[in-house]
N, C-alpha and C positions, 0 to 999 in steps of 0.2 A: 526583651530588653527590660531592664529592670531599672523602673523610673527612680525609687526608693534610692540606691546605691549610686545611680548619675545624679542626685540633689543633694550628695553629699561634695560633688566637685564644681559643679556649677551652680553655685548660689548669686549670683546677679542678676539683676532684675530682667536683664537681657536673655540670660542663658534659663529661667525659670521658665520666661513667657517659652521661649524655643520648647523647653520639655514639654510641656500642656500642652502646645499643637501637637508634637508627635503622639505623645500618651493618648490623645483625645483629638485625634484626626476628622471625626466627623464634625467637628464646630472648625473646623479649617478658615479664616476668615477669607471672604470674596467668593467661596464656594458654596454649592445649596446646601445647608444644615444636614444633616442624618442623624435620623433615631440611632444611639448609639446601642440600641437591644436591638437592631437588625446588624449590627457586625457579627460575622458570625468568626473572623481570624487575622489576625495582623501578622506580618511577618517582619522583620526588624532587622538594616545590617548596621551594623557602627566600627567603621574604621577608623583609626589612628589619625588620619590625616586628609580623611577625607571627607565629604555631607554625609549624616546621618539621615538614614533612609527607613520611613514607614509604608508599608504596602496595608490597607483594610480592604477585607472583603464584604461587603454590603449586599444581603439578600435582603428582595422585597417579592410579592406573593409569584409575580412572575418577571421580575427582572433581578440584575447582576449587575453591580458598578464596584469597579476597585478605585481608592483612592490614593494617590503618592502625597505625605508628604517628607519633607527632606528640609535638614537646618546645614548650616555652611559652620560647625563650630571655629574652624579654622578663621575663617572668614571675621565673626565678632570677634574672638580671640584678641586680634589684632585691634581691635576698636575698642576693645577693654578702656584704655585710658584718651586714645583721643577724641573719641567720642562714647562714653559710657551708658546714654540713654539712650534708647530710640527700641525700635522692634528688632528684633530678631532675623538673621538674614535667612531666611525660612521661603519655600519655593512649594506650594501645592497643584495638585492635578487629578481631574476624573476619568474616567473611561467609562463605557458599556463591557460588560463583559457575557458573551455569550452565555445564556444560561444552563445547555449543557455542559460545557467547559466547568465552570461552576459547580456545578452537582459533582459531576465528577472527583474535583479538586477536595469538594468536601466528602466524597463518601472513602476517596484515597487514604484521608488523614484519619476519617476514621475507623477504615479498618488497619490501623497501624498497632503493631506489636511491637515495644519495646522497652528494654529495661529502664525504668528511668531515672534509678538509682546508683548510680556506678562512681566507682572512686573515682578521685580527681587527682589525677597527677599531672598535670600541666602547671607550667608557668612561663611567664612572659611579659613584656611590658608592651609594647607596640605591638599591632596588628587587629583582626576585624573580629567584635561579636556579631553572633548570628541569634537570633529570637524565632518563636512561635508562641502566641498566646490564643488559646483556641478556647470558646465559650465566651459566659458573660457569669454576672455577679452570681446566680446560682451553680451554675458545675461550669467550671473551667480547669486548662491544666496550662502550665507556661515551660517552656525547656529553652535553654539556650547556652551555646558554648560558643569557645573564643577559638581562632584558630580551626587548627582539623577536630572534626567531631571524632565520637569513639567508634568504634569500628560496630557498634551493635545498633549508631545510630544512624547507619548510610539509608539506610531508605525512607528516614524523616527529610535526611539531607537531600536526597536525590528529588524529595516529592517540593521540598522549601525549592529548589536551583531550577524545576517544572513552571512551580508557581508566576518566579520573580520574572523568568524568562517568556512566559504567557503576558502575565499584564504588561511589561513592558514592551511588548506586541503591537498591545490597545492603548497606551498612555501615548501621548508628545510625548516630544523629545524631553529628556530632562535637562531642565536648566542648570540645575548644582552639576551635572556628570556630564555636560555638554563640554567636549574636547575642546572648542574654545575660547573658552570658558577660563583665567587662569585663579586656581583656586587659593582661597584664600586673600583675596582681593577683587579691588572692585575689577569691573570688566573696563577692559580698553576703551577709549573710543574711536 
C-alpha cells in the first residue's frame, strides 16, 4: 500500500489518523505497543468499497504474533459532514502465530523470484489493491497491484492469499468483514 499516494485522497483529520494506524500498525491504540524493527512484513488489501485491511508480521527471539488492523473508509466517508471529528472508524486485533508457520512464511518470500519491473497496462477505477512491504528502514522492497496481478507474479500472489488465509485462522473474527455487520454504517441495534 502506498501511504504517500492514499494522503493525497484523504486529507481529513479523520482519514489521516485512520492512515497512521494502518501504516504503523504496531502503536494500534488499546493493543500492547510493538517494536516496529521486529515487523518483519505487512500485507495490505484496499478495496473500493470496502475496510481497508493491514496484516503485520512481528517476530520476537522466539515468538510470532500477526496484527490486523482494518479502517471502514466507507464508514467515515459518510460522517465526513455530520460529524467530521472524532477517531477514525478503525477495528485492530492480535494473534499468536505459530512460530514454524512463521519461519516458513518468511523463508517462502524470501526465496521468491521475480520480475519486478514489468509494464503496466492496467486501468480501472474501482476494485481491490493488494500490497507487500517486506524489510524495514535498511533493505526493504514494496510491490503491489490492483486487480489481477501479472502472470509472472502468481506465486507472490499465491504465497500473499497463504499468508491472509493463515492468520486469519488465528485472528477473531473480524469486525469490519464480519457479515453482519452492514458496511458502511453504524451497526443495527
Amino acid at each position: 500500500m502506498d501511504f504517500d499516494y492514499l494522503r493525497k485522497f484523504y486529507r481529513r483529520p479523520r482519514e489521516s489518523a485512520a492512515l497512521e494506524l494502518l501504516e504503523f500498525p504496531e502503536s494500534y491504540p488499546g493493543l500492547a505497543p510493538w517494536n516496529e524493527f521486529e515487523t518483519r512484513v505487512r500485507f495490505s488489501r484496499c478495496p473500493s468499497f470496502r475496510p481497508y485491511s493491514v496484516w503485520a508480521l512481528q517476530m520476537r527471539e522466539k515468538t510470532a504474533q500477526v496484527r490486523r488492523v482494518e479502517w471502514d473508509h466507507v464508514a467515515d466517508a459518510q460522517l465526513r459532514d455530520t460529524l467530521p471529528d472524532g477517531p477514525p472508524t478503525a477495528y485492530g486485533a492480535d494473534a499468536e502465530l505459530p512460530l514454524a508457520a512463521a519461519n516458513r512464511l518468511l523463508d517462502d518470500l524470501a526465496a521468491l523470484s521475480l520480475p519486478p519491473f514489468l509494464p503496466i497496462n492496467t486501468v480501472g477505477i474501482d476494485g481491490v489493491t493488494f500490497g507487500i512491504h517486506f524489510g524495514n528502514s535498511w533493505r526493504s522492497a514494496k510491490l503491489s497491484w490492483w486487480g489481477d496481478p501479472p502472470k509472472a507474479w502468481q506465486p507472490m500472489v499465491t504465497l500473499y492469499d497463504d499468508a491472509i488465509t493463515l492468520f486469519e485462522k488465528l485472528l477473531p473474527v473480524s469486525t469490519a468483514q464480519n457479515p453482519q455487520m452492514q458496511y458502511g454504517s453504524k451497526p443495527s441495534a
